[in-house]
Backbone of each chain as ProteinMPNN parsed JSONL, in Angstrom:
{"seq_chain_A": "XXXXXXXXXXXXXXXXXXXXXXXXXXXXXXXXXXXXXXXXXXXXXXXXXXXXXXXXXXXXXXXXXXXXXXXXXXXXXXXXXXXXXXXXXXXXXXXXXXXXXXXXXXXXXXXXXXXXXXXXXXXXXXXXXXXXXXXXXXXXX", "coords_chain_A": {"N_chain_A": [[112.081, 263.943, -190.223], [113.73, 264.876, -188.314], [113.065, 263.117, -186.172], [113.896, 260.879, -187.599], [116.911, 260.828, -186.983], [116.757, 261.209, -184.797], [116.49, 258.247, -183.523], [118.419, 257.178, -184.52], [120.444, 258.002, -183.51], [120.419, 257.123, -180.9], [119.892, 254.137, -181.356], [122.498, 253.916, -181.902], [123.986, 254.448, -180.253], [122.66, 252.466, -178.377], [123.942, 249.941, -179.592], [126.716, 250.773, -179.339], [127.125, 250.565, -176.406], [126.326, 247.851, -175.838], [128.464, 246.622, -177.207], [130.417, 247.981, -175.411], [129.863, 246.103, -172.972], [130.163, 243.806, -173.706], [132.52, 243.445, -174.267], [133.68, 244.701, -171.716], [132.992, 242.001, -170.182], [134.374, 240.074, -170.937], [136.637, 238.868, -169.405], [138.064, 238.653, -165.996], [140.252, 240.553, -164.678], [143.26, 239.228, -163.259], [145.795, 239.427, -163.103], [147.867, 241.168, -161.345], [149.921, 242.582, -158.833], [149.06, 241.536, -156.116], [147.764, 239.801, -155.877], [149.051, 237.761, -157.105], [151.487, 237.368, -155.33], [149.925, 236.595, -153.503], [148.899, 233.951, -154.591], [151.002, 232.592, -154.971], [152.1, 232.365, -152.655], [150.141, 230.551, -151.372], [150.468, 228.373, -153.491], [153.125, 227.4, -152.728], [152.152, 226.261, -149.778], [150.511, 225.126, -150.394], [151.875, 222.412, -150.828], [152.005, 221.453, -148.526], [149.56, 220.645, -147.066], [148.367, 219.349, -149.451], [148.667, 216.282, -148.711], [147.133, 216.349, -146.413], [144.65, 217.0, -147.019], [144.096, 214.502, -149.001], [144.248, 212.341, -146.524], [142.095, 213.055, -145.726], [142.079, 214.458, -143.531], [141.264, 217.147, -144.085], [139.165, 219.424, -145.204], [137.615, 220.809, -148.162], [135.591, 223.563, -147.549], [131.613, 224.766, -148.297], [132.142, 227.196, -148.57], [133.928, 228.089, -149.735], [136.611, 227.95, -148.423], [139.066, 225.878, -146.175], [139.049, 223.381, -143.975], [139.34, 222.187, -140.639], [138.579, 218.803, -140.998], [138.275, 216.107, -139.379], [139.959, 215.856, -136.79], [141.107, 213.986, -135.519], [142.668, 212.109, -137.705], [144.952, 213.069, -137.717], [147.886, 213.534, -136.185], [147.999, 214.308, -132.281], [150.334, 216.005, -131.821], [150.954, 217.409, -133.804], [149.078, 218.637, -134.388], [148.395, 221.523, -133.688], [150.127, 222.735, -135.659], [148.598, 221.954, -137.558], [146.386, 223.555, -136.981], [146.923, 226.113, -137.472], [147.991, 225.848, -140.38], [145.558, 225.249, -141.518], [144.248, 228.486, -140.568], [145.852, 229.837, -141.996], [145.518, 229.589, -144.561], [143.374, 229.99, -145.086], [143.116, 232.403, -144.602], [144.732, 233.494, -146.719], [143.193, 232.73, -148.848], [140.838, 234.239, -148.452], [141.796, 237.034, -148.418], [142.501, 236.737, -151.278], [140.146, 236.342, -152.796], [139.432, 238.94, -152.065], [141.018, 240.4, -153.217], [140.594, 239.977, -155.961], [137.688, 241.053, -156.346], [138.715, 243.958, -155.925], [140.743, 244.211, -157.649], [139.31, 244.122, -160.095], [137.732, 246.809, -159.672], [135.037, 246.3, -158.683], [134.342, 245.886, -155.544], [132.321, 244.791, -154.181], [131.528, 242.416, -155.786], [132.818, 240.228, -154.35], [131.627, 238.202, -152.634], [130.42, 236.913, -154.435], [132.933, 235.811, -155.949], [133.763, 234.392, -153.85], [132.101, 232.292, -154.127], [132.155, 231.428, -156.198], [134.603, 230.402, -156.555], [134.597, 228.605, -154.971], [132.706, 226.541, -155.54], [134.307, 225.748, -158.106], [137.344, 224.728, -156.627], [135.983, 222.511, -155.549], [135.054, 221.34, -157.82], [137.01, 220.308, -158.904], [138.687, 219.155, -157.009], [140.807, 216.733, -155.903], [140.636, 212.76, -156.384], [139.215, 211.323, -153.374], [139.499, 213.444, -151.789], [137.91, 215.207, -149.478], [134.984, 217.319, -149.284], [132.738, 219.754, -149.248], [129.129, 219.327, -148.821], [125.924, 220.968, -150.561], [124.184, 221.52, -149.063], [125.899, 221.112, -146.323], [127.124, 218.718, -145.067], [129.492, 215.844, -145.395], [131.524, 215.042, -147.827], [133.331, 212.51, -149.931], [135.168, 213.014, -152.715]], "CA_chain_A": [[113.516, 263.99, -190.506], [114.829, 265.299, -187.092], [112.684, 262.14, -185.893], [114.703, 259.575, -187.764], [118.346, 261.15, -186.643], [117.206, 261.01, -183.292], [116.238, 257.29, -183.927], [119.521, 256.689, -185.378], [121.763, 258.605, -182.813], [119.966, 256.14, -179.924], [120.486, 252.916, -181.795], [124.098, 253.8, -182.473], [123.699, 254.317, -179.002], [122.731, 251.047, -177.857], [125.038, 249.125, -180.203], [128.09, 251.003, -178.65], [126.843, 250.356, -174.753], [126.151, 246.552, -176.029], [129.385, 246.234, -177.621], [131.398, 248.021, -174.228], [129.353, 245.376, -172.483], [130.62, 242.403, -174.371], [134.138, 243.786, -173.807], [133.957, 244.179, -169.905], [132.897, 240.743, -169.436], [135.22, 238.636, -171.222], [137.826, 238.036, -168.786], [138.589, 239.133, -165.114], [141.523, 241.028, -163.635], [143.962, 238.786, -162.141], [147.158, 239.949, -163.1], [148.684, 242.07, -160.686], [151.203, 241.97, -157.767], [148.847, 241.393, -155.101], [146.847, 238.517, -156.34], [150.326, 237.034, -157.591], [151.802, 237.122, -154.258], [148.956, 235.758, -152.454], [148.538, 232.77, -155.293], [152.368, 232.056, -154.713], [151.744, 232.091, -150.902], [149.023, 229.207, -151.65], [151.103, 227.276, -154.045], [153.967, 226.965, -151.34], [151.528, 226.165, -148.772], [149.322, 223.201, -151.249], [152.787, 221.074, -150.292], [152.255, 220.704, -147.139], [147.777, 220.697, -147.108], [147.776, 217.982, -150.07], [148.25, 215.225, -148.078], [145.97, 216.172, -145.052], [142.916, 216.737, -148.205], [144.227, 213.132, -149.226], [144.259, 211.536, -145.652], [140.673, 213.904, -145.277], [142.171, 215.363, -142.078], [141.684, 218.676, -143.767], [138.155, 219.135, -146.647], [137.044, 221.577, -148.741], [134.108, 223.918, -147.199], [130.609, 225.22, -149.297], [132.116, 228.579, -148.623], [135.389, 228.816, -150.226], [137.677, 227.916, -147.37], [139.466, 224.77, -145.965], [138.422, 223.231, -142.287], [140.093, 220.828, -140.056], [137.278, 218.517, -140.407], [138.627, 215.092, -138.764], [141.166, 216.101, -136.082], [141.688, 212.28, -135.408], [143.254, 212.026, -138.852], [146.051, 214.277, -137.362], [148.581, 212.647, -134.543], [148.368, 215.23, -131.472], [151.97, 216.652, -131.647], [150.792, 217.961, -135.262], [147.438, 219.363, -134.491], [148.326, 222.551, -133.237], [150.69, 222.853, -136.628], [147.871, 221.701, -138.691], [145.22, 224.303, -136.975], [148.008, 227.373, -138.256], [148.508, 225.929, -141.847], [144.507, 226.128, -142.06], [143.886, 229.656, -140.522], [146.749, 230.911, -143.01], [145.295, 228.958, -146.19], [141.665, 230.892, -145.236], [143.57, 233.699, -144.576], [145.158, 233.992, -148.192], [141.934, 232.982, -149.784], [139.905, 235.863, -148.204], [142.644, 238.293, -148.944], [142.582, 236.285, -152.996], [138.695, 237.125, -153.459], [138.819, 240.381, -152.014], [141.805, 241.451, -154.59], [140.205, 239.81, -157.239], [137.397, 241.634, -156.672], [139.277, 244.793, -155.985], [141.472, 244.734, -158.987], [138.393, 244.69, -161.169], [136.742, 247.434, -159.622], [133.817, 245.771, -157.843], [134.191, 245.198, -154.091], [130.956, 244.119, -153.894], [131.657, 241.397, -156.356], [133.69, 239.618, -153.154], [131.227, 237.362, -152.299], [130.098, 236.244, -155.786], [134.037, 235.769, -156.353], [134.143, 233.445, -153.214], [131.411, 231.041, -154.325], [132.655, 230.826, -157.638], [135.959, 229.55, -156.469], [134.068, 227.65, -153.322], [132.314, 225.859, -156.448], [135.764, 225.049, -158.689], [137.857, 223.886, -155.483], [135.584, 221.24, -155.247], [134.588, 220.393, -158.976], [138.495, 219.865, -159.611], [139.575, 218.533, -156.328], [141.494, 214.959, -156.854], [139.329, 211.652, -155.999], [138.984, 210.806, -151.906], [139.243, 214.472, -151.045], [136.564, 215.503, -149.271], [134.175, 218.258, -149.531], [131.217, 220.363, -148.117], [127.774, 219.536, -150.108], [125.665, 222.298, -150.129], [123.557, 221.231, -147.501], [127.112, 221.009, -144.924], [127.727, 217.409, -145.212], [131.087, 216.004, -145.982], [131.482, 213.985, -148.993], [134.095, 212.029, -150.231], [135.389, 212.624, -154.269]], "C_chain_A": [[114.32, 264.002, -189.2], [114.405, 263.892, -185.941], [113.852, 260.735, -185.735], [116.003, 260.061, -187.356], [118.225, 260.497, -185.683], [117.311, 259.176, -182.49], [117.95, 256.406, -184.263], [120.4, 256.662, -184.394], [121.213, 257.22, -181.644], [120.14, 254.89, -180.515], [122.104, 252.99, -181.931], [124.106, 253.705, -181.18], [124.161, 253.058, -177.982], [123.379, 250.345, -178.284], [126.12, 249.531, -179.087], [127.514, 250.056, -177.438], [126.527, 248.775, -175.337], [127.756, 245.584, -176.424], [130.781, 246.439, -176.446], [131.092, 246.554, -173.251], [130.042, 244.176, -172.624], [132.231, 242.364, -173.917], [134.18, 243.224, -172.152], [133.983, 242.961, -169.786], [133.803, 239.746, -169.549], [136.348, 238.309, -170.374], [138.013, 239.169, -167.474], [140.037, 239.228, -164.959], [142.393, 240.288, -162.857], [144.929, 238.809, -162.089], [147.715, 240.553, -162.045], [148.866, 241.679, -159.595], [150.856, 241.023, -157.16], [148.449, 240.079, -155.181], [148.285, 237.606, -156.823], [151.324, 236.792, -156.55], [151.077, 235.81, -153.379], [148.971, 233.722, -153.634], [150.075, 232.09, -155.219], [152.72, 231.56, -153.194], [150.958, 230.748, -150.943], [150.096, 228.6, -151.904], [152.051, 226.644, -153.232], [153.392, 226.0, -150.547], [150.574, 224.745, -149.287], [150.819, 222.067, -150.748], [152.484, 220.438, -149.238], [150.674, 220.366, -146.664], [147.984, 219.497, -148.214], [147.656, 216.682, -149.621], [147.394, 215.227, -146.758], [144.75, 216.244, -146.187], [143.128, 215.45, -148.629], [143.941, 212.249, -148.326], [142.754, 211.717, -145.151], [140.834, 214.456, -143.919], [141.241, 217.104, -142.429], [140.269, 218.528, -145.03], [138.049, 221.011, -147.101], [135.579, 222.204, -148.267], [132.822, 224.607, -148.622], [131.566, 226.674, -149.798], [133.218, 228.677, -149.287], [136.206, 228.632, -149.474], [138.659, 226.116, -147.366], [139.15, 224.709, -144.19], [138.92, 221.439, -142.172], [139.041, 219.785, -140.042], [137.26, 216.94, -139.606], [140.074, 215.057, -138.353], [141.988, 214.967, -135.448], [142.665, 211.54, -136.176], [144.962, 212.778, -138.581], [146.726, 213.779, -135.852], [149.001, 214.434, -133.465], [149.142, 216.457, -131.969], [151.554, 217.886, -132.883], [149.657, 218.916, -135.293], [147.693, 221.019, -134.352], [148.919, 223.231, -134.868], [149.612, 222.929, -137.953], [146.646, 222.944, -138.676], [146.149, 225.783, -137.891], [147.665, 227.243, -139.942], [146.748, 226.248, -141.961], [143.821, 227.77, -141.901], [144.469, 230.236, -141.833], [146.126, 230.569, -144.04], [143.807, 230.078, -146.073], [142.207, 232.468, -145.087], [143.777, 234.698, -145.824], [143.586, 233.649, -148.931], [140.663, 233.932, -149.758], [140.365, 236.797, -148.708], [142.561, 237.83, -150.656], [140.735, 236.781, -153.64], [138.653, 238.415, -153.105], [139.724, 241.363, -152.87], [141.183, 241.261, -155.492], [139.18, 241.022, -157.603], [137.222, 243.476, -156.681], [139.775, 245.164, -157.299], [140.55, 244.927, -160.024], [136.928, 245.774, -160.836], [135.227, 247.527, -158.756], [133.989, 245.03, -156.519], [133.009, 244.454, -153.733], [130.721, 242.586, -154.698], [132.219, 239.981, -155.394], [133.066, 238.514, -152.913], [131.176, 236.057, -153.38], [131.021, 235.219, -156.265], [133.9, 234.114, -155.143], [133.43, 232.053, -153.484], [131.645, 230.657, -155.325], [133.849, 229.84, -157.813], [135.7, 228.712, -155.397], [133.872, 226.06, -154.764], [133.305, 224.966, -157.249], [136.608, 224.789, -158.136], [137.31, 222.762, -155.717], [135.027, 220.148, -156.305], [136.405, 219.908, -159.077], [139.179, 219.34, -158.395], [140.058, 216.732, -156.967], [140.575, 213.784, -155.945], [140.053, 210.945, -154.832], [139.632, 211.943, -151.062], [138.145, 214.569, -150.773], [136.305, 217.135, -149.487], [132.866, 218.435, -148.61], [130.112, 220.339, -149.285], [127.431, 220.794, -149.104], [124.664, 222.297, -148.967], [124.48, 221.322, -146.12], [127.299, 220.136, -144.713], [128.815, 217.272, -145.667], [130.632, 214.865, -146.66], [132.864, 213.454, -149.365], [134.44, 212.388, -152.17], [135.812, 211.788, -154.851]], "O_chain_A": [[115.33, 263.328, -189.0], [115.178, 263.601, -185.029], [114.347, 260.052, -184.839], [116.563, 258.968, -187.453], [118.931, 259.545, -185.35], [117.879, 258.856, -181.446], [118.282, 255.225, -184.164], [121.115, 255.68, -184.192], [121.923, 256.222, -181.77], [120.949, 254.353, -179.758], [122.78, 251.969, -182.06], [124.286, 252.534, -180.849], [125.134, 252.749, -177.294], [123.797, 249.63, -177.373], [126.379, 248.812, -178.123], [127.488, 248.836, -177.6], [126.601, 248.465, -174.148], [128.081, 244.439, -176.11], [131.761, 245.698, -176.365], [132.076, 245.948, -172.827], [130.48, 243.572, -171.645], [132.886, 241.469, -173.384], [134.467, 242.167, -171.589], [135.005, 242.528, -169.255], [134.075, 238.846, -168.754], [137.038, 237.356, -170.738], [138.102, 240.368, -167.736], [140.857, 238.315, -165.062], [142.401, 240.604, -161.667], [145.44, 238.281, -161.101], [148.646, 239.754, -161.942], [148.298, 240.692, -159.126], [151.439, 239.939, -157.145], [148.937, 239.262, -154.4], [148.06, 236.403, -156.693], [152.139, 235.92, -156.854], [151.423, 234.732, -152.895], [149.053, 232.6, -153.133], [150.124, 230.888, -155.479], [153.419, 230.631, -152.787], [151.499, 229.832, -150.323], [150.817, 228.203, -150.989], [151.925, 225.446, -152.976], [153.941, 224.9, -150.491], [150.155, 223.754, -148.689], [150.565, 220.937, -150.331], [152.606, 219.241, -148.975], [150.675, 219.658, -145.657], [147.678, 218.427, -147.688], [146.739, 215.951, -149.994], [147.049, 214.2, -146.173], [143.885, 215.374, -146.085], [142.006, 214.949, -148.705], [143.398, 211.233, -148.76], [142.192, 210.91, -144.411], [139.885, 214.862, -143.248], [140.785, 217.909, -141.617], [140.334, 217.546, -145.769], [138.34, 222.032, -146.478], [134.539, 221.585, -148.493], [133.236, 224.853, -149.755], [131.689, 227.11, -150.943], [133.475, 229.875, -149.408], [137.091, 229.424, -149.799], [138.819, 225.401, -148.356], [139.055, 225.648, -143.4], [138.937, 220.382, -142.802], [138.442, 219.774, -138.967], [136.148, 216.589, -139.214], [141.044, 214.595, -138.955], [143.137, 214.99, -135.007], [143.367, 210.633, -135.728], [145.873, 212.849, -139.405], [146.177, 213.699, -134.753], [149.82, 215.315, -133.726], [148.725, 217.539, -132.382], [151.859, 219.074, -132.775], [149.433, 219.793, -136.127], [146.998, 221.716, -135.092], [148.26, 224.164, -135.327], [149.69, 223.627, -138.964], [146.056, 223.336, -139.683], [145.718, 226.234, -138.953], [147.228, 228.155, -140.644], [146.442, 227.345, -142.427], [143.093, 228.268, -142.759], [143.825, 230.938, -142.613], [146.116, 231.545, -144.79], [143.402, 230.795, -146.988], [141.625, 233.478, -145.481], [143.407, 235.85, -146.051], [143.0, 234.547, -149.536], [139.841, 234.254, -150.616], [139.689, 237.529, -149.432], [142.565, 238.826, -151.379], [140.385, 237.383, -154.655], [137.891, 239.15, -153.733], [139.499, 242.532, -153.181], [140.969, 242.261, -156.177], [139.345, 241.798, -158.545], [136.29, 244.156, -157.112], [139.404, 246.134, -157.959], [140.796, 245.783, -160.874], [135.784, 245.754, -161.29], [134.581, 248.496, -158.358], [133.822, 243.818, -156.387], [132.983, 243.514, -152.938], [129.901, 241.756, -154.304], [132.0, 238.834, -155.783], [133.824, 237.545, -152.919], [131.584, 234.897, -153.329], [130.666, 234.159, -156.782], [133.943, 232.972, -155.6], [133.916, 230.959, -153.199], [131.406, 229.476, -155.577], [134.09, 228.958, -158.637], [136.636, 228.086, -154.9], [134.553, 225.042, -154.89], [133.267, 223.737, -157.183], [137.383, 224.333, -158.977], [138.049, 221.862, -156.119], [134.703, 218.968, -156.168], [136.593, 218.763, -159.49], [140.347, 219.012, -158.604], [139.778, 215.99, -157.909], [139.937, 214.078, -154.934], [141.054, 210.238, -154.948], [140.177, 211.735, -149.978], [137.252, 214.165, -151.518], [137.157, 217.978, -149.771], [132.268, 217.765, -147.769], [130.104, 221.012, -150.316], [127.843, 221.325, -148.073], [124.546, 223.165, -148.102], [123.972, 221.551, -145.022], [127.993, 220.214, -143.698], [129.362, 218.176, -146.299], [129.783, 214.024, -146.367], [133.721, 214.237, -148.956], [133.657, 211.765, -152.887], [135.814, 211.83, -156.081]]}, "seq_chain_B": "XXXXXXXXXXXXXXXXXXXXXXXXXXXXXXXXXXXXXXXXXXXXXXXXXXXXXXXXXXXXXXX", "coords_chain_B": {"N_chain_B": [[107.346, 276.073, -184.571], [109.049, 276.192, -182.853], [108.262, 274.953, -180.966], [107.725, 272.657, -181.851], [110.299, 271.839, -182.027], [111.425, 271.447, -179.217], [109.143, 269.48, -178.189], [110.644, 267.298, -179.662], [112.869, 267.173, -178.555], [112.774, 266.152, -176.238], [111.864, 263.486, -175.954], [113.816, 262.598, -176.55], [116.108, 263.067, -174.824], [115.01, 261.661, -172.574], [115.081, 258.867, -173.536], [118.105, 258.467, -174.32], [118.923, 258.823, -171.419], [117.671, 256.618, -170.378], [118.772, 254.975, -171.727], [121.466, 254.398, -170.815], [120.883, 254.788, -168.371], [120.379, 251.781, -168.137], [122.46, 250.685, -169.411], [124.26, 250.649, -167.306], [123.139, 249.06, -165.207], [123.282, 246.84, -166.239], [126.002, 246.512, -166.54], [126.635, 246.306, -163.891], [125.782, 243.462, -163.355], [126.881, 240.293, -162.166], [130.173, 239.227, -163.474], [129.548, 235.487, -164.412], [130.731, 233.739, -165.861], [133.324, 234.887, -166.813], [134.188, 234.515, -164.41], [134.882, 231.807, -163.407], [136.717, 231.026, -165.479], [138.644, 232.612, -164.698], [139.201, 231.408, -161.8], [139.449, 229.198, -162.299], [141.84, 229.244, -163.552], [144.015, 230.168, -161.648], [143.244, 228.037, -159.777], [144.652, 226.079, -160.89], [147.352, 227.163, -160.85], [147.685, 227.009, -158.14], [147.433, 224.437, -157.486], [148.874, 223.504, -158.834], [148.09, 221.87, -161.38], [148.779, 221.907, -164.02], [149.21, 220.635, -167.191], [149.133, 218.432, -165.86], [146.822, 215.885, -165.416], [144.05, 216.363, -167.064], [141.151, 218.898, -166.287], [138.248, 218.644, -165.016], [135.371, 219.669, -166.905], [133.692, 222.845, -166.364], [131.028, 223.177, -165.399], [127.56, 223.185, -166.768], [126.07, 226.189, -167.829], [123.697, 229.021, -167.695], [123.793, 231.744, -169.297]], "CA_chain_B": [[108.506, 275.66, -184.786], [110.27, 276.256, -181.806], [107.265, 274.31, -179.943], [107.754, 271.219, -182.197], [111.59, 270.852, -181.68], [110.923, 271.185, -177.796], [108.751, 268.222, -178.347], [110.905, 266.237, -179.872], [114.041, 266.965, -177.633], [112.569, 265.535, -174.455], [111.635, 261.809, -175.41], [115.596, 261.959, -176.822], [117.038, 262.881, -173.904], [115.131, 260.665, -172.433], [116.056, 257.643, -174.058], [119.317, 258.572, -174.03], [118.79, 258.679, -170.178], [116.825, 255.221, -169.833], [119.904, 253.372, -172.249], [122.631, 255.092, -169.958], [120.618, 253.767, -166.957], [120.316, 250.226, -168.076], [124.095, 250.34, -169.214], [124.875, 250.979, -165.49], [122.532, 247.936, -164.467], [123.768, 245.2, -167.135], [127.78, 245.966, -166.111], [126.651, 245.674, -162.189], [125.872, 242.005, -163.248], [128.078, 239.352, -161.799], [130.56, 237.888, -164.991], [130.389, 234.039, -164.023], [131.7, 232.873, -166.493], [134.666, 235.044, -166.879], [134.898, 234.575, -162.916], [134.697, 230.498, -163.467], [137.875, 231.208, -165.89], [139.733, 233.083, -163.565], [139.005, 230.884, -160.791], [140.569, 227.871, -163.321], [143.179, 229.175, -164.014], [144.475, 230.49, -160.336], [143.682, 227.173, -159.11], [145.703, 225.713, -161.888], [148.795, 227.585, -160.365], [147.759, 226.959, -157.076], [147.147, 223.177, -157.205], [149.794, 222.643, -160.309], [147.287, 221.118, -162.214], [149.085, 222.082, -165.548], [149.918, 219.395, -167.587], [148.842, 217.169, -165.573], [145.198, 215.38, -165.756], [142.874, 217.229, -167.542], [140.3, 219.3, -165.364], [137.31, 218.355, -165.369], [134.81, 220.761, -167.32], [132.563, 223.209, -165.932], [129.207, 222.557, -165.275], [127.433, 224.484, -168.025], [125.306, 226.841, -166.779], [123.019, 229.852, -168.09], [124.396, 232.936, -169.768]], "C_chain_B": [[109.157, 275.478, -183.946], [109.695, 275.052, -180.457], [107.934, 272.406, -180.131], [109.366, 270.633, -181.78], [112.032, 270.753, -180.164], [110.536, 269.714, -178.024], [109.713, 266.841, -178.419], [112.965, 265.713, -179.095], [113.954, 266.108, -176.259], [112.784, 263.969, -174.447], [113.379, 261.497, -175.708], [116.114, 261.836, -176.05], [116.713, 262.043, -172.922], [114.986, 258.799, -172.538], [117.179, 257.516, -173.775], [119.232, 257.91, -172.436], [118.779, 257.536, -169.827], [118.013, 254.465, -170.479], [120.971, 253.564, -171.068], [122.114, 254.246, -168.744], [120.841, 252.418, -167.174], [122.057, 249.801, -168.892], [124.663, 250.213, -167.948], [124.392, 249.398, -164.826], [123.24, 246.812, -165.4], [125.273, 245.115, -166.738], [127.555, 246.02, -164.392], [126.727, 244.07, -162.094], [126.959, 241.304, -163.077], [128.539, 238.619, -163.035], [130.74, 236.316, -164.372], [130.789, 233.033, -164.76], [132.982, 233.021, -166.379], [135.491, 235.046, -165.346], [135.546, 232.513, -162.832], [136.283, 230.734, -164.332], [138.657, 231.726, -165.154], [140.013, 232.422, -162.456], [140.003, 229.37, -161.445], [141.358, 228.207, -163.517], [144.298, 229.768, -162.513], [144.377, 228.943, -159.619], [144.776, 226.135, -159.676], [147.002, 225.894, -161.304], [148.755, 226.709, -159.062], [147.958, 225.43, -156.376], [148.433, 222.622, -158.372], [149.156, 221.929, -160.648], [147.701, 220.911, -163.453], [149.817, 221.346, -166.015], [149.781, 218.383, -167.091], [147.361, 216.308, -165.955], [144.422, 216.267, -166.171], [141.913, 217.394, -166.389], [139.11, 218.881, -165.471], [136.512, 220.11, -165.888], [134.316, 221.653, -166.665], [131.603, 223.003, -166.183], [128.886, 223.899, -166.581], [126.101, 224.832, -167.331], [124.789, 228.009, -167.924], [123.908, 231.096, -168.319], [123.889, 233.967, -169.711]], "O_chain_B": [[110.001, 274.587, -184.041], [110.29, 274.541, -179.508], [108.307, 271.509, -179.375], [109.658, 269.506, -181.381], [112.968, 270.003, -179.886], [111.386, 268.825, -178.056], [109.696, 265.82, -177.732], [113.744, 264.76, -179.105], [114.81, 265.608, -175.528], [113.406, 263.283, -173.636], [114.039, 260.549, -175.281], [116.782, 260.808, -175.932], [117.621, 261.539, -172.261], [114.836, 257.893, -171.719], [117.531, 256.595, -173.038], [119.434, 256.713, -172.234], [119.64, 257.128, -169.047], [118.351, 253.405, -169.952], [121.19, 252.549, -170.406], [122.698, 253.29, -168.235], [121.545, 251.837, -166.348], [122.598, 248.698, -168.819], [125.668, 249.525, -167.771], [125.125, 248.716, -164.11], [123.747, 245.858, -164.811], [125.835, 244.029, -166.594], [128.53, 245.705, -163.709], [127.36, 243.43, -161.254], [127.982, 241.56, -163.713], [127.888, 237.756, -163.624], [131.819, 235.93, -163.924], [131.098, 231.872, -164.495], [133.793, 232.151, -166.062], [136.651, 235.343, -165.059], [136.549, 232.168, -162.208], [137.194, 230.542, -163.526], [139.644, 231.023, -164.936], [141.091, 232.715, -161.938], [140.99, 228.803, -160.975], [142.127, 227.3, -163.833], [145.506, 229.612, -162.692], [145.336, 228.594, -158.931], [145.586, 225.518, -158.986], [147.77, 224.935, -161.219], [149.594, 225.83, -158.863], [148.409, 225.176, -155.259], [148.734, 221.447, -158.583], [149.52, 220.828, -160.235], [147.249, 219.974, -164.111], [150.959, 221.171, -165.591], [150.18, 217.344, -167.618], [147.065, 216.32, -167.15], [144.107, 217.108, -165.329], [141.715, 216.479, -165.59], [138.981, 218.688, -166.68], [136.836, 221.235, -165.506], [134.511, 221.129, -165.568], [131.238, 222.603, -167.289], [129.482, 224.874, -167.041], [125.349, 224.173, -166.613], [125.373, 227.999, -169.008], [124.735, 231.392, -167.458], [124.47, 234.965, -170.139]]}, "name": "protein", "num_of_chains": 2, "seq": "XXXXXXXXXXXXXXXXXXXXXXXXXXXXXXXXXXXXXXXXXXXXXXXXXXXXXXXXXXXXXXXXXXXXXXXXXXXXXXXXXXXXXXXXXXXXXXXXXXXXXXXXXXXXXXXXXXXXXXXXXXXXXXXXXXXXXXXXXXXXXXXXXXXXXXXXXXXXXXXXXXXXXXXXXXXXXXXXXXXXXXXXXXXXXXXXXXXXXXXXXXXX"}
């Protein structure tokens, strides 16, 4: 008798902890200020970067970033302008994975966060941007 | 009497114990899906993608 309770109380158990489980996962944290700042900081900043990822002055890296990767593509006068807009763009996207995975709790998630969005940068860029295969080659889309 | 419900307190608590632990280990796991959604929809803003050309899918991947 005191067998099957205890039987019972541990399955109810595991249901709950299966069912919090299911919860947590369905959707990350990206609401708040900080992450809404920084993604408004980007959007600004894609005006003036879409046509250097178009001309391929400027590609998509493995890691999650952006890199000057054909400084030839870029007339002098501009270069110094163009090295700024990419520090700042890697700038906000370090500070964008490490809120993300701030706001939900898991700093340690940070990395995970950066390859996930390294990965969807480059499945959704627009066609004759370039990119970093995963080997470190540049590719064309 | 007092022997037997000894007995049968220990393997409870730990069970209890061992689900509690492996609750702790299954929410350490990385969500990539719901990170792959979040990641779509931030670049969405970021790129103004919305409304315009459909995205391409995600790769489908293991759950």
């Amino acid at each position: 008798m005191k067998t099957f309770r205890l039987f019972e109380i541990v399955l109810l158990l595991a249901l709950l902890s299966l069912a919090s489980h299911a919860g947590a996962q369905a959707n990350l944290e990206i609401n708040t200020p900080g992450i809404a700042a920084i993604q408004a900081s980007m959007q600004k900043r894609h005006a003036e970067l879409a046509p250097l990822y178009a001309s391929g002055a400027v590609g998509l890296t493995r890691d999650g970033n952006v890199q000057l990767r054909d400084p030839s593509a870029v007339p002098l006068p501009q270069r110094a302008a163009v090295n700024g807009l990419v520090a700042a763009e890697n700038q906000d996207r370090a500070a964008l994975y490490r809120e993300i995975a701030r706001a939900n709790n898991r700093p340690e998630w940070e990395g995970d966060i950066r390859n996930t969005f390294a990965q969807r940068w480059i499945d959704r860029a627009q066609p004759g941007w370039y990119y970093q295969t995963a080997a470190g080659a540049w590719a064309r889309k | 009497m007092r022997l037997e419900k000894n007995r049968l307190a220990l393997p409870g608590v730990l069970l209890a114990a061992a689900i509690a632990a492996g609750c702790v280990t299954i929410n350490i796991y990385f969500p990539a899906a719901a990170a792959e959604k979040a990641a779509d929809r931030i670049i969405d803003e970021v790129w103004q993608l919305k409304g315009g050309a459909p995205a391409p899918a995600p790769k489908p991947e293991a759950k």
